[in-house]
DODOPA-308651 format. One line per field, with one value per atom (N, C-alpha, C, CB): x negated, y, z negated. Coordinates in steps of 0.2 Angstrom, whole numbers, plus 5000, padded with zeros to 4 digits. Atoms other than C-alpha are relative to their C-alpha. Glycine has a CB too. Layout:
# residues N
X	[X_...] .
Y	[Y_...] .
Z	[Z_...] .
END
This chain:
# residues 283
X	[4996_5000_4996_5005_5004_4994_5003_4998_4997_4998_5003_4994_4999_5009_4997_5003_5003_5000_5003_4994_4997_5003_4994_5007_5004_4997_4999_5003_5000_4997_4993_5007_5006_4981_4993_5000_5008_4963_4996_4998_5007_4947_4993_5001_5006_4930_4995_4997_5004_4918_4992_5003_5006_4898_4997_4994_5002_4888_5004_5001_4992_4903_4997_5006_5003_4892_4998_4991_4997_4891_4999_4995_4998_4892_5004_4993_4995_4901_5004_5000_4996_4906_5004_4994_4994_4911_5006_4996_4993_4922_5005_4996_4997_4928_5005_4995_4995_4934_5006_4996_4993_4944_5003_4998_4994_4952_5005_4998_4999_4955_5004_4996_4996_4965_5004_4995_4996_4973_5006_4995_4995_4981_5002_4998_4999_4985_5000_5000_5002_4974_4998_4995_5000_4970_4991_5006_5006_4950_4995_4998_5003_4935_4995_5000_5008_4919_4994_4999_5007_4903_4993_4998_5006_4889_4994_5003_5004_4872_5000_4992_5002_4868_4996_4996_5003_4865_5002_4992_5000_4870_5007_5006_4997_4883_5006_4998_4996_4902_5003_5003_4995_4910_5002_4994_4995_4912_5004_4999_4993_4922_5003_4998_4991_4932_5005_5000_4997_4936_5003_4996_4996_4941_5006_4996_4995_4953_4998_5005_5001_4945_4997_4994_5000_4941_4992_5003_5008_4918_4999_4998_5001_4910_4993_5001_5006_4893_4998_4998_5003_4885_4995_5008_5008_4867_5001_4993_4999_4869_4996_5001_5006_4853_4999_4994_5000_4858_5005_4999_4996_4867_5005_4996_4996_4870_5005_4994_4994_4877_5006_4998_4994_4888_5005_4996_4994_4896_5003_4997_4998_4898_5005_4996_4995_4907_5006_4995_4995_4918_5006_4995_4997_4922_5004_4995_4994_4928_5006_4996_4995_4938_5005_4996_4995_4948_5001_4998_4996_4951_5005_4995_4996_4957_5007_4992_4996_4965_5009_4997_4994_4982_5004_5002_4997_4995_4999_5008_5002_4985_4996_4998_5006_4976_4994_5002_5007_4959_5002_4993_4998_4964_4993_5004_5005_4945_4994_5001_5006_4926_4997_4996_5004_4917_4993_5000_5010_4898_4998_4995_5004_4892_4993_5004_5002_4879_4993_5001_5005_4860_4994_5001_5007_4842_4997_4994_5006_4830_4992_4999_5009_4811_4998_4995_5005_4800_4992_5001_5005_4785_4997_5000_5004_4773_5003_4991_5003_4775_4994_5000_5005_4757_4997_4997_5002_4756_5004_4996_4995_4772_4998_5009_5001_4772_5004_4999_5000_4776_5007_4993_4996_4786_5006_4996_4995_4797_5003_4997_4993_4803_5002_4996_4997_4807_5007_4994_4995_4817_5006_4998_4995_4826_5004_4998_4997_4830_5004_4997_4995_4836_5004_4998_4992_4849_5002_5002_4995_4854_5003_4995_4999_4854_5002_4995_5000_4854_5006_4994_4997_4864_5008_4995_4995_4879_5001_5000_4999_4879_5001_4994_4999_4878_5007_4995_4993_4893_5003_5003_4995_4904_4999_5000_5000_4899_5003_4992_4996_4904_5008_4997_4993_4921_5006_4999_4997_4925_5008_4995_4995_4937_5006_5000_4994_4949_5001_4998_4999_4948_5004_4996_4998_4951_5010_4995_4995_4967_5007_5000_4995_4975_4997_4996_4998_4971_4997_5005_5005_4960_4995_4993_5006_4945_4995_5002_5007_4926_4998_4993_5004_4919_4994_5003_5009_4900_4999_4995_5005_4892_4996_4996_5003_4881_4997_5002_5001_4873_4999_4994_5001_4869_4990_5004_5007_4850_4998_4996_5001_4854_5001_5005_4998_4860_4991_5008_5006_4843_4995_5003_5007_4826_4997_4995_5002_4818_4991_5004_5006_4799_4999_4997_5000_4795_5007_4999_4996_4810_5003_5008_4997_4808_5003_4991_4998_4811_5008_4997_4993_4828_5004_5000_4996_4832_5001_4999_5001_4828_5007_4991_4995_4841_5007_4998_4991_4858_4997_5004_4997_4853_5002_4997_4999_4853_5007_4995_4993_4870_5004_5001_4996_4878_5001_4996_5001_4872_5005_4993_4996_4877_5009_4997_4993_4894_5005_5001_4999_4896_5002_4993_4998_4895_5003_4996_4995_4905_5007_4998_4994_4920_5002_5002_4997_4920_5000_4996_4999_4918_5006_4996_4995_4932_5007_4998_4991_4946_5004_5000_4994_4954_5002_4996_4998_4955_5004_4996_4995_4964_4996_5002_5006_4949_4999_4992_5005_4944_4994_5003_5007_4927_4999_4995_5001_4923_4994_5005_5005_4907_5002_4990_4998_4908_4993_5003_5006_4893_4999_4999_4999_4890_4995_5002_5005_4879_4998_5000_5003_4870_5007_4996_4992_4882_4996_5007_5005_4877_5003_5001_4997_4877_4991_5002_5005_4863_4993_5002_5006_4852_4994_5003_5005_4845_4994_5008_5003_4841_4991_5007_5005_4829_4995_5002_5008_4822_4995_5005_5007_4814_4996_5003_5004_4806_4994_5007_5004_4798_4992_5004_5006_4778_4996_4996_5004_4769_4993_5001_5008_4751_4998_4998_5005_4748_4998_5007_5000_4749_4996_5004_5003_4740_4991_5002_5007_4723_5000_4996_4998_4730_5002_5006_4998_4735_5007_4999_4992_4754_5000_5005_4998_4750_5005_4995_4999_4756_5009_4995_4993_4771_5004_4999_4997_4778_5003_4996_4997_4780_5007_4992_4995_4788_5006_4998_4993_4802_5002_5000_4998_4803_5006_4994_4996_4809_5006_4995_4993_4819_5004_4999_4993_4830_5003_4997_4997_4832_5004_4991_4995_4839_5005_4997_4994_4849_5004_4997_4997_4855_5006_4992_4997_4859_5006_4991_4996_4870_5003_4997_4995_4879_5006_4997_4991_4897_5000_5007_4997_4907_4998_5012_5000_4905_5007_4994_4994_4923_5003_5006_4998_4926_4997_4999_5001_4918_5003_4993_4996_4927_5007_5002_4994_4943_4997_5000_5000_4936_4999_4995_5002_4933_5008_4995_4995_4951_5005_5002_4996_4957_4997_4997_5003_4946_5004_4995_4997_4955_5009_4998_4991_4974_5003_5002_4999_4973_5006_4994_4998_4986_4994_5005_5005_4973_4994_5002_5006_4957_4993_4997_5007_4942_4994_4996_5006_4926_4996_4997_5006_4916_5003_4994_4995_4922_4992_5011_5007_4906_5002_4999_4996_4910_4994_5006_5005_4900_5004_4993_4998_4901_5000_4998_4999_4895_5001_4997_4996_4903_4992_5005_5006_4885_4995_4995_5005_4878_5004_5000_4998_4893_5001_5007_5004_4889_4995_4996_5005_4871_5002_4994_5002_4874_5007_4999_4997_4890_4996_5006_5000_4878_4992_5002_5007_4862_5001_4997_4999_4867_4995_5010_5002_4863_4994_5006_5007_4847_4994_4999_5008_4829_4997_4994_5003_4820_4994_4998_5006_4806_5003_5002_4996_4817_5000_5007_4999_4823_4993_5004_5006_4805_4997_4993_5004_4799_5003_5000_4996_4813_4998_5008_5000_4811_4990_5003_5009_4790_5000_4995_5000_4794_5003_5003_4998_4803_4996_5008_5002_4794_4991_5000_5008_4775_5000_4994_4999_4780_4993_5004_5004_4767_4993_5005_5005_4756_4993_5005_5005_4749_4995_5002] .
Y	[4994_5000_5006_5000_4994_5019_5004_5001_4993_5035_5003_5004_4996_5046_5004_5002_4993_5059_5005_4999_4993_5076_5004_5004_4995_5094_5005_5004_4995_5098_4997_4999_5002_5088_5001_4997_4996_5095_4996_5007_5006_5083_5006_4989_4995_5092_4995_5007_5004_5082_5001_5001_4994_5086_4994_5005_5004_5080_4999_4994_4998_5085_5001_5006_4997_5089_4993_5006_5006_5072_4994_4999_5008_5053_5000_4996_4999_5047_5003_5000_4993_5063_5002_5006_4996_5070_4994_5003_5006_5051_5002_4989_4999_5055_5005_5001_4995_5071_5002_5004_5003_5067_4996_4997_5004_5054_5002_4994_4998_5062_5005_5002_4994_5078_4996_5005_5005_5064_4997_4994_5004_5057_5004_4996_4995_5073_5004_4999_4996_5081_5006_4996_4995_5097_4998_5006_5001_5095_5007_4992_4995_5107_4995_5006_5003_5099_5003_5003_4998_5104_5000_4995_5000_5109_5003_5003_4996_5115_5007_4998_4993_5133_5001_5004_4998_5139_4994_5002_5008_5121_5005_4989_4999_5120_4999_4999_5003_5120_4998_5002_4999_5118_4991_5002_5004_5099_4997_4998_5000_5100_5006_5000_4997_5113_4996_5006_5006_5102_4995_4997_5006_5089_5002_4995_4997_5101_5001_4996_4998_5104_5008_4995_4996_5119_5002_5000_4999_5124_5002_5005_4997_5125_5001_4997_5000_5132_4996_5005_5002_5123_4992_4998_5004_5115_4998_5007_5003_5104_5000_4994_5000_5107_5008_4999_4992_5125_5004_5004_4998_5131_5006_5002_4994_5149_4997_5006_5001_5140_4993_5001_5005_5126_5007_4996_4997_5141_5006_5002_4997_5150_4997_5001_5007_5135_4999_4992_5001_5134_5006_5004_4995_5150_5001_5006_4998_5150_4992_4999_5007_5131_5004_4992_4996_5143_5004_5003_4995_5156_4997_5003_5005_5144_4993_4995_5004_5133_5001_4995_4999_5140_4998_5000_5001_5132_4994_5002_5005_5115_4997_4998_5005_5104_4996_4997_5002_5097_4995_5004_5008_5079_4995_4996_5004_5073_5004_4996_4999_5075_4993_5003_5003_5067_4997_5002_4999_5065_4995_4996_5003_5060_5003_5002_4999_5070_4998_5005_5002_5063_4999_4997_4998_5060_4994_5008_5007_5045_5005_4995_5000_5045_4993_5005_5008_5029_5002_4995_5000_5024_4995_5006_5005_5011_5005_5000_4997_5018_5002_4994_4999_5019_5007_4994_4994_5034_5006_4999_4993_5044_5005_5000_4994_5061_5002_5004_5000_5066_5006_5001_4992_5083_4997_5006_5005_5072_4995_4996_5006_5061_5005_4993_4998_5073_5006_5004_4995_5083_4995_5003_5007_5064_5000_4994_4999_5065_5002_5003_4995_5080_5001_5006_5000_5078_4994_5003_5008_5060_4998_4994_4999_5061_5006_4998_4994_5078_5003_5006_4993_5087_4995_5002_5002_5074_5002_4994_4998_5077_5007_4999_4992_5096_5003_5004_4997_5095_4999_4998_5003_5084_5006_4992_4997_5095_5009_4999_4992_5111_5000_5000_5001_5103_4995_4997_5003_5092_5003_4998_4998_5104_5002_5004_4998_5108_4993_5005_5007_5087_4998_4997_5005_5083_5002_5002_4998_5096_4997_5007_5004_5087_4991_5002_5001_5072_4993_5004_5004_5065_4994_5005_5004_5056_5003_4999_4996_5057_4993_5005_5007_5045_5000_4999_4997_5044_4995_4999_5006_5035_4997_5002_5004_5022_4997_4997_5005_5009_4995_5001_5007_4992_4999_4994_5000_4998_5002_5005_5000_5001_4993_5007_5008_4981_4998_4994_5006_4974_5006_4990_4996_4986_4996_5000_5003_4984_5002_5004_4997_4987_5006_4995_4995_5004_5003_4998_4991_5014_5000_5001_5002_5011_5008_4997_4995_5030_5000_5004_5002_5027_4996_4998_5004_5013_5002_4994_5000_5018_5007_5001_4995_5035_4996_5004_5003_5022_4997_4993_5002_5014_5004_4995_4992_5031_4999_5009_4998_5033_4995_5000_5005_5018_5001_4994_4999_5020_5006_5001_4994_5038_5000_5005_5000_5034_4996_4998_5004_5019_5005_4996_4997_5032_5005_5001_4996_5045_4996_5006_5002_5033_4996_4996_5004_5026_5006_4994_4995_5044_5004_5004_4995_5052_4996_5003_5005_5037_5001_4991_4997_5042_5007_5002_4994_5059_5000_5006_5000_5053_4998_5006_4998_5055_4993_5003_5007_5037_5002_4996_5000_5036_4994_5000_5005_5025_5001_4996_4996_5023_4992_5000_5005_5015_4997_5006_5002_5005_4996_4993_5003_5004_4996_5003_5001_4993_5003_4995_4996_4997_5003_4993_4997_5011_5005_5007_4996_5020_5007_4998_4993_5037_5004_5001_4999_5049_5001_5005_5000_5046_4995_4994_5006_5032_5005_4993_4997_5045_5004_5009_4997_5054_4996_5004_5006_5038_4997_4991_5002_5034_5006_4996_4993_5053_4998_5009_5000_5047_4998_4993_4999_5051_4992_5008_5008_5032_5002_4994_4999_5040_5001_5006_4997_5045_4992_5006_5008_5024_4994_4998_5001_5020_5000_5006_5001_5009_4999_5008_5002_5006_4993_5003_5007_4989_4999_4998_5002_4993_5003_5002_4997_5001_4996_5000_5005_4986_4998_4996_5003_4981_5006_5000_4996_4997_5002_5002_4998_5001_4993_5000_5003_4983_5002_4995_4999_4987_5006_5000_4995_5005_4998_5004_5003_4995_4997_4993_5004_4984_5003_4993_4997_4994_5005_5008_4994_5009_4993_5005_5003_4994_4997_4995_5003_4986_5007_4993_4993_5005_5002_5007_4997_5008_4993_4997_5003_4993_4996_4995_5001_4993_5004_5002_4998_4997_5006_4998_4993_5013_5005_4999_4998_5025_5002_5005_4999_5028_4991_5003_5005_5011_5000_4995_4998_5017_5004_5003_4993_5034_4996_5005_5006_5020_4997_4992_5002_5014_5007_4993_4994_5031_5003_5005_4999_5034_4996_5002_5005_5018_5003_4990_4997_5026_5003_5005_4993_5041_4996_5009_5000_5034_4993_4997_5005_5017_5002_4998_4998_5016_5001_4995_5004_5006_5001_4990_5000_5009_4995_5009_5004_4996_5005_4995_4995_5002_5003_4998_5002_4998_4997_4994_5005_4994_5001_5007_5004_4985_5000_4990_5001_4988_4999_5005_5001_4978_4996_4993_5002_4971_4993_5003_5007_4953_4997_4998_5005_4939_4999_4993_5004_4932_5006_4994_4994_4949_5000_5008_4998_4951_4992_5004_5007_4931_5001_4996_5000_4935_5004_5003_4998_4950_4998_5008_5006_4940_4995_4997_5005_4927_5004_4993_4998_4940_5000_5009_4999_4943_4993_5001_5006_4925_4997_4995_5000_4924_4999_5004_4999_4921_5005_4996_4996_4936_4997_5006_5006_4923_4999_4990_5002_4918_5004_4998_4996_4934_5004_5001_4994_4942_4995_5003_5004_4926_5002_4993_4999_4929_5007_4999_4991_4948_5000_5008_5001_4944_4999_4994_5002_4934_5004_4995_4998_4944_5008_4999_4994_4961_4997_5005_4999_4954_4995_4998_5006_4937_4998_5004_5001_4934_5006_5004_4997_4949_4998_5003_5006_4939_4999_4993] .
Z	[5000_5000_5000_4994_4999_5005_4997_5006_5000_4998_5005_4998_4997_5006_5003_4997_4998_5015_5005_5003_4996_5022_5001_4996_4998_5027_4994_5005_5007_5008_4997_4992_5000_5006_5002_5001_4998_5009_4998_4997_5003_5011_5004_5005_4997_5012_5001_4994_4997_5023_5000_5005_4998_5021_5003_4994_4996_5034_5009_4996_4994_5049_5005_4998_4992_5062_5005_5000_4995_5070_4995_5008_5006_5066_4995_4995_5005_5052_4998_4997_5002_5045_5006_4997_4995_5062_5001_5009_4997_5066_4993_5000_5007_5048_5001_4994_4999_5051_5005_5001_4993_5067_4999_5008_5002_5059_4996_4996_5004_5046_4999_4997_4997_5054_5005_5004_4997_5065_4995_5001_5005_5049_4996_4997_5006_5042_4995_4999_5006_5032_5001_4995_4999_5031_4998_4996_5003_5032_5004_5002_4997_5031_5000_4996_4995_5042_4995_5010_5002_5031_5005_4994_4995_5043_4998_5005_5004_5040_5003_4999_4998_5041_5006_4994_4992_5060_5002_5001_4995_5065_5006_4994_4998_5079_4998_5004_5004_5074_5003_4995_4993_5090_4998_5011_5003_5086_4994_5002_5006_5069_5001_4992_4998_5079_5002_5007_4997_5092_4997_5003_5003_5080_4996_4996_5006_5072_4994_4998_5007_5055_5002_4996_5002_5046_5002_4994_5001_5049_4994_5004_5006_5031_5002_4995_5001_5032_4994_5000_5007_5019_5000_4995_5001_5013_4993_5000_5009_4999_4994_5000_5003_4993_4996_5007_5004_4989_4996_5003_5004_4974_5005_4993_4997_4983_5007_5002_4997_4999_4999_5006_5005_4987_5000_4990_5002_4982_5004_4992_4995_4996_5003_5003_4999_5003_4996_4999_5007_4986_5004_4990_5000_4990_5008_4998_4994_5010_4998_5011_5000_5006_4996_4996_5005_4991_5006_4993_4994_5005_5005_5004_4995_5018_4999_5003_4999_5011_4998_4997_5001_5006_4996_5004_5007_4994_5003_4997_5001_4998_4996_5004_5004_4987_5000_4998_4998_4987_4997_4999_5002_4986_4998_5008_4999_4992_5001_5004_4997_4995_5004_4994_4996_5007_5001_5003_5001_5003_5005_4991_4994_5020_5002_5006_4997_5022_4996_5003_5000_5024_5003_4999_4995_5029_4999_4999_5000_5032_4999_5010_4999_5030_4999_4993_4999_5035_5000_5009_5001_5033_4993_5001_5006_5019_4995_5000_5009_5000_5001_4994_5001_5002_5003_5001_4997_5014_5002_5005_4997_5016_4995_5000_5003_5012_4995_5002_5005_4996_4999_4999_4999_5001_5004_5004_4996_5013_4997_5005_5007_4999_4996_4993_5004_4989_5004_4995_4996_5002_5000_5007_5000_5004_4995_4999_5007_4987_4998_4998_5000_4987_5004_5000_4998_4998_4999_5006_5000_4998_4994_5002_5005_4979_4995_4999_5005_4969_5004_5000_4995_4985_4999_5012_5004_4981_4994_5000_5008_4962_5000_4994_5001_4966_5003_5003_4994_4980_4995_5008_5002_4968_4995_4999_5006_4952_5001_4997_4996_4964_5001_5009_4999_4969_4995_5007_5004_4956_4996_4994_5003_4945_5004_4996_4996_4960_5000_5006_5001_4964_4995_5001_5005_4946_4999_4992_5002_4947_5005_4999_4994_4963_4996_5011_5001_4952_5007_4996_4991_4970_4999_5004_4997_4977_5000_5007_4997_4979_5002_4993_4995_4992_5001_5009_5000_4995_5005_4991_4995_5010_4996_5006_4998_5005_5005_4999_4994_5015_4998_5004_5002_5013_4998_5008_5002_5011_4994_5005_5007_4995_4995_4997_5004_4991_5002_5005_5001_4999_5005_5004_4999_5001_5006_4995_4994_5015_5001_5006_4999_5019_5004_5001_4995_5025_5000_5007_4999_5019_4993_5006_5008_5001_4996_4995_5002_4997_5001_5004_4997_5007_4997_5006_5005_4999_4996_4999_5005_4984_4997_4999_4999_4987_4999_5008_5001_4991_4993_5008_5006_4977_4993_4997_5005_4965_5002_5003_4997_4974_4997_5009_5002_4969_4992_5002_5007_4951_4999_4999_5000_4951_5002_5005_4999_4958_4996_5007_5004_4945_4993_5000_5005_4931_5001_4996_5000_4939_5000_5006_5002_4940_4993_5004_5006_4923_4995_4997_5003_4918_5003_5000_4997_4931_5000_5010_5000_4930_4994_5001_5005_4913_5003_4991_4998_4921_5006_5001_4992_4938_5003_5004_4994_4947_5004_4996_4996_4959_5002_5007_4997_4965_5006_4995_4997_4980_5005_5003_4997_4988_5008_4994_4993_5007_5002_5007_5001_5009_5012_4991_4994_5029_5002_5004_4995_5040_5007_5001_4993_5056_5005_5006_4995_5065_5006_4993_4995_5080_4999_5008_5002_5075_5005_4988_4997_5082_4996_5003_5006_5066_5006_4991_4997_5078_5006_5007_4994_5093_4995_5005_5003_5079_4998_4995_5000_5072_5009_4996_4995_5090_5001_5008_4998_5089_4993_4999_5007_5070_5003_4993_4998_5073_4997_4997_5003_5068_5000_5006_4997_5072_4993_5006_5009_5051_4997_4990_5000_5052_5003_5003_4995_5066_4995_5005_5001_5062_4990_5003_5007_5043_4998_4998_5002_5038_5001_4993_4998_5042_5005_4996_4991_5060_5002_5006_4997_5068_4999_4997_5004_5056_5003_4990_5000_5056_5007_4997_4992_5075_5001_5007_5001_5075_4995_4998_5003_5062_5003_4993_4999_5070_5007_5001_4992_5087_4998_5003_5002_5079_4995_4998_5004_5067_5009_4989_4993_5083_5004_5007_4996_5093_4997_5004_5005_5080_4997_4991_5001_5076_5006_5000_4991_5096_5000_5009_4997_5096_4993_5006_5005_5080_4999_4995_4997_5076_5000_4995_4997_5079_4992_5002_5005_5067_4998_5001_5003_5069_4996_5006_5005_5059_4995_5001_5010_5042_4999_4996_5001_5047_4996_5009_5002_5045_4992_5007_5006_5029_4994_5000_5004_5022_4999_5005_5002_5025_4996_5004_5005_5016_4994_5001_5008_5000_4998_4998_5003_5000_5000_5007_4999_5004_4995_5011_5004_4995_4995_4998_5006_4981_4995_4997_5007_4969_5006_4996_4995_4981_4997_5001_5003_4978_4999_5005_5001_4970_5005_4997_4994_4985_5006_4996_4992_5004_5004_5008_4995_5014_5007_4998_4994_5032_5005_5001_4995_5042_5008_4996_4995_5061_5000_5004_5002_5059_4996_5002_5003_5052_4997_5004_5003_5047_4996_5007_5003_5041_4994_5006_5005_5030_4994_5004_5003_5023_4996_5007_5003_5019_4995_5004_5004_5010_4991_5003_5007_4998_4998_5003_5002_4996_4997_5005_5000_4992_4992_5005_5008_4971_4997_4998_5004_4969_5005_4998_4998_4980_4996_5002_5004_4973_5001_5001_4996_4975_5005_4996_4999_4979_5010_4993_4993_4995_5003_5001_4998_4999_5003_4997_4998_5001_5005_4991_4994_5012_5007_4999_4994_5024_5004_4997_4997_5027_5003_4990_4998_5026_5006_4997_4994_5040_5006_5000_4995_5050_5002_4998_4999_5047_5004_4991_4998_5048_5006_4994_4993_5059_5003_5007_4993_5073_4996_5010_5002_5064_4994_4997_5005_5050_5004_4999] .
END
């Protein structure tokens, strides 16, 4: 069963300038809702016009435009209510633990991590008074680490955690929380990962490795699902009566197998399988 919805509902989206966020936003205005697209400062907004939402400038990474954003969503939105937030927006960095840079994780960090806690802690008391939603992209890179994006990984699983204790602190107040944990989607994160420089690598012990998994995530990225099917499970969060804590939305049957059967794994197993597959023929 789904909640009623209408044009009295307002979901704020960050991350709205393409992939997810933008498949999100076009569903999302499709079904109803009165939504404002979060975009960064100087981005383009043309497509979260096109999809019917509201343009928010906004950097999540910055108190002054958090609250700038606060401030056009109260102007715009009229006698509607901020049902939801969206915490779509994000960044990769690759590369060994042993040689990324230092300033590039912490920027990750800071938005994949902090820049959520600061949007929700920005939009929370209007959400708590509609009595709403806070959704949070995930990935499945936060269930099982990978070599070479341990920063990253290390970010969904902060998210998970963090989302963990914001619902067992926001559900006596109304509040649900659900985080959407997708696999491989094709969005245009993929077009940037085949631009990522490999050369600070180059002639290290993970040269080699590394360009392999660069190949193969970009191709398993290029020919993964829609990004309007998380958008779809982003709108089951928000509409659900009783919404699950967590919706996994993967494309293969045997992808979505491995990671139900990953809790009760060895890590012993688990680290041979992935060895094999990152270093392989390298050895």
């Amino acid at each position: 069963m789904t909640l009623k919805t209408n044009n009295k509902k307002a979901i704020i989206v960050t991350g709205a300038g393409s992939g997810i966020g933008l498949a999100s936003c076009e569903l999302l205005v499709e079904r109803g809702f009165q939504v404002f697209g979060g975009i960064r400062p100087g981005g383009d907004d043309g497509p979260v016009l096109n999809a019917g939402a509201v343009p928010v400038a906004l950097d999540v990474t910055s108190p002054a435009s958090l609250k700038a954003a606060l401030s056009t969503v109260e102007r715009n939105i009229g006698d509607n209510e901020v049902w939801g937030l969206v915490n779509s927006a994000g960044v990769v960095a690759a590369g060994p633990a042993e040689l990324q840079d230092i300033e590039e994780v912490r920027n990750l960090f800071d938005v994949n991590v902090i820049g959520v806690l600061a949007t929700v802690q920005t939009f929370l008391p209007l959400i708590r008074q509609a009595r709403g939603r806070i959704v949070t992209l995930s990935s499945l890179s936060g269930l099982l680490a990978v070599p070479f994006l341990g920063p990253y990984c290390a970010s969904k699983a902060a998210i998970e955690s963090l989302s963990d204790s914001m619902r067992r602190e926001l559900h006596p107040l109304g509040v649900d929380v659900v985080v959407v944990q997708p696999g491989a989607t094709r969005t245009g994160m993929w077009n940037k990962a085949e631009k990522i420089d490999l050369a600070p690598f180059a002639g290290t012990p993970y040269g080699e490795a590394t360009a392999k998994m660069k190949n193969e995530a970009v191709g398993k990225g290029h020919r993964g699902q829609s990004p309007q099917k998380v958008a779809e499970a982003v709108h089951l969060a928000l509409t659900a009566q009783k919404p699950p804590t967590r919706i996994r939305v993967q494309r293969k049957r045997s992808s979505r197998l491995l990671y139900s059967l990953l809790p009760w794994l060895p890590d012993s197993i688990v680290d041979r399988k992935i060895a094999d597959a990152v270093w392989g023929d390298l050895k």
